[in-house]
C-alpha positions as CSV (number, residue, x, y, z in Angstrom):
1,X,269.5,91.9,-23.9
2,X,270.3,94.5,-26.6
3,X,269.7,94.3,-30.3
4,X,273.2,94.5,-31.4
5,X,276.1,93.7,-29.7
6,X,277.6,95.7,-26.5
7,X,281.3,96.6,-26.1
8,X,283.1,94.5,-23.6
9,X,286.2,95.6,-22.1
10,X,288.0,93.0,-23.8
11,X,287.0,94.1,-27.1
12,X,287.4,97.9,-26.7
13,X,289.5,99.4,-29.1
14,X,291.4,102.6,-28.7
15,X,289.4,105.8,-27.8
16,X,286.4,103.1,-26.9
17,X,289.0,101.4,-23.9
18,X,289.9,104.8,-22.9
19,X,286.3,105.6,-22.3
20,X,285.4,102.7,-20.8
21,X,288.6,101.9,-18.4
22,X,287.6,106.0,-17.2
23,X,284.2,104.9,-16.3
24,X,285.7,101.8,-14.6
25,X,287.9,104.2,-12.8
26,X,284.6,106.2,-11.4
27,X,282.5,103.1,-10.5
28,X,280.7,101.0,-12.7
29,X,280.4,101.0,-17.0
30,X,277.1,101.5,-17.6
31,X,274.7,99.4,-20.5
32,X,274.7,102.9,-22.6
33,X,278.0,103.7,-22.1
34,X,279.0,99.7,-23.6
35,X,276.5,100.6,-26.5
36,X,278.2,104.5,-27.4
37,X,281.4,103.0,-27.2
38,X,280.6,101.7,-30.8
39,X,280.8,105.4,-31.9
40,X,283.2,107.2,-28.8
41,X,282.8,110.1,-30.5
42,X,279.2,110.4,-30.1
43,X,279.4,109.0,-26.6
44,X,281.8,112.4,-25.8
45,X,279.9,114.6,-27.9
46,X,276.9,113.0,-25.2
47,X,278.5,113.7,-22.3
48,X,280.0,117.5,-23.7
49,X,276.1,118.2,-24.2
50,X,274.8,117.1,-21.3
51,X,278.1,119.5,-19.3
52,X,277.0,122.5,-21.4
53,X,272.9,121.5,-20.7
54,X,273.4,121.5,-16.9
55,X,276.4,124.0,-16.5
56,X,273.6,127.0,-15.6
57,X,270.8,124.9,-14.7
58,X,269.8,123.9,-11.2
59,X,270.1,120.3,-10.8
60,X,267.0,119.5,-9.2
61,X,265.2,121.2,-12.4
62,X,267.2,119.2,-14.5
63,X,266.2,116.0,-13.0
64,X,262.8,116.8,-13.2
65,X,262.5,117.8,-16.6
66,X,264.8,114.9,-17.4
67,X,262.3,112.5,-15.1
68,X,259.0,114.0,-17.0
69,X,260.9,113.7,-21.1
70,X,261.8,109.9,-19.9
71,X,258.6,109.1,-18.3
72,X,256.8,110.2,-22.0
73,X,259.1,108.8,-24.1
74,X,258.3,105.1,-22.0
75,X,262.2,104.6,-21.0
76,X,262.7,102.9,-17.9
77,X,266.5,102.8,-18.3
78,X,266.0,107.0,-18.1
79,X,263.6,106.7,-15.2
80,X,266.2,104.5,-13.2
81,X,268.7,106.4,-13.5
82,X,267.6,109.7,-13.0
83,X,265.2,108.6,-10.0
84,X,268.5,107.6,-8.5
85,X,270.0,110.9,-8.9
86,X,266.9,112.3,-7.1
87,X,267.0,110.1,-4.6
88,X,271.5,110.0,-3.8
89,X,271.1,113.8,-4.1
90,X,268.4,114.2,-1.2
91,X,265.9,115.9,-4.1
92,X,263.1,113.4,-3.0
93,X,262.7,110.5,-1.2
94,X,261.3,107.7,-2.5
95,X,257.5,107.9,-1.3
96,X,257.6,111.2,-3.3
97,X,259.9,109.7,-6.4
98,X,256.7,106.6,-6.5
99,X,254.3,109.9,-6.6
100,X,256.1,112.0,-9.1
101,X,256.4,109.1,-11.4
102,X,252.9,108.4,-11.5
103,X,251.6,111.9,-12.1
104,X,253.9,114.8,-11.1
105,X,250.8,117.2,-11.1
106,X,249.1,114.7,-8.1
107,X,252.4,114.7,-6.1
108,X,252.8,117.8,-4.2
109,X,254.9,119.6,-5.9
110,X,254.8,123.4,-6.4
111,X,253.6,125.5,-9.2
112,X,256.9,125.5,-10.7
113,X,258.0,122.2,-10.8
114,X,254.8,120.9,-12.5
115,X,255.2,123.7,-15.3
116,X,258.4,122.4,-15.9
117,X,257.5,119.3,-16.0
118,X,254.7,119.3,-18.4
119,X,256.9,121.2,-20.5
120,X,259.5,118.6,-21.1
121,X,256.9,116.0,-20.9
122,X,255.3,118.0,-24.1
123,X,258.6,118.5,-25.3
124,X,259.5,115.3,-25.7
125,X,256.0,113.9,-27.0
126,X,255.1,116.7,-29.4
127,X,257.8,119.8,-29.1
128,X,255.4,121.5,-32.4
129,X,252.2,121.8,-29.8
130,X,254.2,123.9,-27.7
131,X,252.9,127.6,-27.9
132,X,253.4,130.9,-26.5
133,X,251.0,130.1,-23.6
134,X,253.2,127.5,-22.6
135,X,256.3,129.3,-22.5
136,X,255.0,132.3,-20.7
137,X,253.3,129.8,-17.9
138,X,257.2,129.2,-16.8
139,X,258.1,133.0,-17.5
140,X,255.2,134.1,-15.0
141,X,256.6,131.7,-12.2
142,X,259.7,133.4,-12.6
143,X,261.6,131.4,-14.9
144,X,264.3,133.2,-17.4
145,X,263.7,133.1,-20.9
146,X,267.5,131.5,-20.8
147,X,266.0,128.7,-17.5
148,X,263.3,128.3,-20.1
149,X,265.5,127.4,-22.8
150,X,266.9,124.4,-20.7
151,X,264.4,123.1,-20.0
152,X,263.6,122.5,-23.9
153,X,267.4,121.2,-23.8
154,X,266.8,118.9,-21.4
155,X,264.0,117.4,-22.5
156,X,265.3,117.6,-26.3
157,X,268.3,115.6,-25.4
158,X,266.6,112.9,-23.6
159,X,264.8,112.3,-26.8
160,X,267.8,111.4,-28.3
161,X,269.4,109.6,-26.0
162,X,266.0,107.5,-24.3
163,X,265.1,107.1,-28.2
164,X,268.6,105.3,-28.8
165,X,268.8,103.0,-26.2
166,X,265.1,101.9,-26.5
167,X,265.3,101.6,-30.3
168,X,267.9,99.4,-30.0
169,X,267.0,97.2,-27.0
170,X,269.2,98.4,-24.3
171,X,268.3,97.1,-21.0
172,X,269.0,99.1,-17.3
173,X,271.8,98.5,-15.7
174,X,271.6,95.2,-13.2
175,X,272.1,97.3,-10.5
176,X,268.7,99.2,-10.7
177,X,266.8,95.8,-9.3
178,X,268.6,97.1,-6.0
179,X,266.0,99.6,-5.3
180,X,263.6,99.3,-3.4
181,X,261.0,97.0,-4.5
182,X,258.1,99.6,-5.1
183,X,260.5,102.7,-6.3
184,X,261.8,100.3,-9.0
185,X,258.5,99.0,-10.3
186,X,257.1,102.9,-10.6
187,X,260.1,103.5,-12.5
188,X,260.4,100.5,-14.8
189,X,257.9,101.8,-17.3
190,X,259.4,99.9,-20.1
191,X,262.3,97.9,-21.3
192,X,263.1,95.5,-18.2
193,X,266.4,95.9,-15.9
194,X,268.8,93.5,-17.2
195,X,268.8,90.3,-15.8
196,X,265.4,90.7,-14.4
């Protein structure tokens, strides 16, 4: 249950029920998209950032970086959903996912992925320990400087947005307990799924 109040579609106002009956259009209305809807501009500025974050980057590094930032930061609404991605996407299965989650550096991936993924997991935990050394790790396993760069983003952004929902009690979306039994628990690091 969140701290403050969610929007229902009932009482969505304006740009909020255009948002909202868009998201209805496309599938389900998420718990954070209920909660933004208090400020739609900052739930489209969200969405802008997140279009200009991934435009260039590949999606699989995303995902990781975005998996490694939520697994630091504690937020299991982050971890759900982005595990989910991996998993409709074909980037892992979910005997890897359970591995990854527990310690991407014991979980067979290569050289690559775990650089980025300590990276965002620093990132997002203490972004002024990050040094030279670290940057030039990813730049020796052929990363760009620019590849670099969105990583950072990534793992920047999920700061703010894992930070809001947690700081203000926002749960999972229901449909998370739907995954299998094991997946879900190494995912729910935190905040429960709602209604669980």
């Amino acid at each position: 249950m969140a701290f403050i109040e969610l929007v229902t579609d009932e009482a969505a106002e304006a740009d909020a029920a255009d948002l909202l009956a868009a998201l209805r259009a496309a599938g389900e209305v998420p718990n954070h998209a209920r909660l933004l809807a208090l400020r739609p501009r900052v739930l489209r500025a969200w969405r802008e950032l997140l279009g200009a974050i991934t435009e260039h980057m590949d999606p699989r590094r995303y995902e990781l970086a975005t998996l490694a930032a939520a697994r630091a930061l504690g937020s299991s609404y982050c971890m759900l959903a982005h595990g989910k991605v991996m998993l409709d996407r074909g980037f892992a299965d979910a005997g890897a996912l359970r591995a990854i989650a527990a310690d991407h550096r014991a979980a067979g991936l290569d050289q690559v992925d775990v650089a980025v993924m300590d990276l965002a997991a620093r990132v997002a935990t203490d972004a002024a320990s990050v040094t030279q050394v670290d940057v030039d790790r990813l730049l020796r396993l052929g990363l760009t400087q620019a590849e670099v760069l969105d990583v950072a983003l990534a793992a920047a952004a999920r700061c703010f947005f894992s930070s809001t929902l947690d700081a203000l009690g926002v749960q999972a979306d229901a449909s998370y307990a739907a995954l299998e039994p094991g997946l879900r628990d190494a995912l729910t690091i935190g905040r429960p799924i709602a209604g669980a």
